[in-house]
N, C-alpha and C positions, 0 to 999 in steps of 0.2 A: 882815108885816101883811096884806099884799094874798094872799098863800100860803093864809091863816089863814082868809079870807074865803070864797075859791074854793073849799078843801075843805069847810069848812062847810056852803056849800050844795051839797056834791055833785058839785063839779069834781076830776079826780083834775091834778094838776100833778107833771107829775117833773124839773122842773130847775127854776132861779132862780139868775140871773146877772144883771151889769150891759148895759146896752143900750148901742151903737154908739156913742154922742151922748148929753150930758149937757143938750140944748135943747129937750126935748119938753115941749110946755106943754098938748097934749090928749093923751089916754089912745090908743092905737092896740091895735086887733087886727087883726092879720095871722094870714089862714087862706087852708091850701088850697081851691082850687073843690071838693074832694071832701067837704068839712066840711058835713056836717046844718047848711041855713038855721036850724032851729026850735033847734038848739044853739048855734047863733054867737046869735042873736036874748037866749037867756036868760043865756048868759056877758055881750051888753051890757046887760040889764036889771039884772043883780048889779054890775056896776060902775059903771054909772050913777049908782049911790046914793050912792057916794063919791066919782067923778071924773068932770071932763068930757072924754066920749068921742068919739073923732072917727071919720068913717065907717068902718067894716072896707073894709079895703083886698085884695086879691090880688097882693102885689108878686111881681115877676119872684122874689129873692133866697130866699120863702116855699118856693116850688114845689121848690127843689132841696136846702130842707131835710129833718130826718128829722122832725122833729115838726111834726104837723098845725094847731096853734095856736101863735103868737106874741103875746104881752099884753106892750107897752111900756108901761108906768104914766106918764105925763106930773106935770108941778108943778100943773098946774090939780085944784082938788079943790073940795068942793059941802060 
């Protein structure tokens, strides 16, 4: 569903798997420091819509990934 959303508006996503922890109750994006503000900015206005989201974070585990965006979808939803 949340896949569905993101290309729709124009996000390209190339993987969708389950996340570390089944206890996320806000939405998380994890992005590199090298990720476009004004595209972190519009990926949380699209998801906004449907969940609530909690700060974009820069965690250590982000940076030594290969992909530039992490979107955890939390149980909280609007």
């Amino acid at each position: 569903r949340v896949k569905t959303l993101l290309v729709d508006a124009g996000f390209k996503v190339t993987a969708v798997g389950n996340a570390d922890l089944d206890d996320y109750k806000k939405t998380e994006i994890q992005a590199k420091k090298t990720v476009d503000k004004e595209f972190l900015k519009q990926l949380e206005a699209i998801l906004k819509k449907s969940f609530v989201v909690d700060a974009i974070a820069i965690p250590p585990s982000v940076a030594s990934q290969t992909t530039d965006v992490v979107v955890i979808i939390g149980s909280s939803t609007k």
